[in-house]
C-alpha angles and dihedrals in degrees: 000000000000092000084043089058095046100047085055096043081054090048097044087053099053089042084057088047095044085231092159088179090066100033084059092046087047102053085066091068090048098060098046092043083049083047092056110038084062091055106054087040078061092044097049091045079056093049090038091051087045094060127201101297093049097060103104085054086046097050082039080056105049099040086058095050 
């Protein structure tokens, strides 16, 4: 959540510059932290449904994948 919040506050800050060159390298980084933070929410629901005593089939699971 912290890189999520920088890369806004970067882009904040070129929207407020009207620097559009920014704003345009910067949309790339949105889209894979956007990207990323799904994954890992999806990750952590898996991990939440498994429950505790799941976890090694779980592990087992995810290195497979």
């Amino acid at each position: 959540m912290e890189v999520t919040r920088r890369i806004n506050d970067l882009m904040t800050l070129a929207i407020s510059q009207k620097d559009y060159l920014g704003q345009d390298f910067l949309r790339w980084f949105v889209t894979e932290q956007l990207e990323e933070v799904t994954t890992m929410e999806n990750m952590l629901k898996i991990v939440q449904q498994a429950g505790e005593r799941n976890l090694i089939m779980l592990e087992a699971y995810l290195i497979h994948d």
